[in-house]
C-alpha angles and dihedrals in degrees: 000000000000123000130224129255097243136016124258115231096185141012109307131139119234122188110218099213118233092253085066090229115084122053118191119200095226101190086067111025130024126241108257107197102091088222099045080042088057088047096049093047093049090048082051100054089041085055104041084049088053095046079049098052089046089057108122108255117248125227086267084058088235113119122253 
């Protein structure tokens, strides 16, 4: 397991490139390197529809 750079202090996302050597805080700053760009932005759509289909049902059975 690598460590970060820094330590967080509060909630934040950082995005741990594939080369396991730069970290980039991604609630303050964007990814610059267009293919670690086009991976960062495919974990974060897998994760935001996890975090959807985990989304208590309503009475109509529907999420949300």
């Amino acid at each position: 397991m690598t460590t970060l750079p820094w330590t967080l202090r509060t909630p934040g996302l950082v995005y741990a490139a594939s080369d396991g050597d730069t970290f980039t805080a991604i609630d303050v700053m964007a990814v610059t390197d267009p293919r670690e760009r086009v991976i960062c932005r495919a974990l974060l759509q897998h994760t935001l529809a996890l975090l959807d289909a985990a989304e208590p049902c309503t009475t109509t059975g529907s999420s949300r």
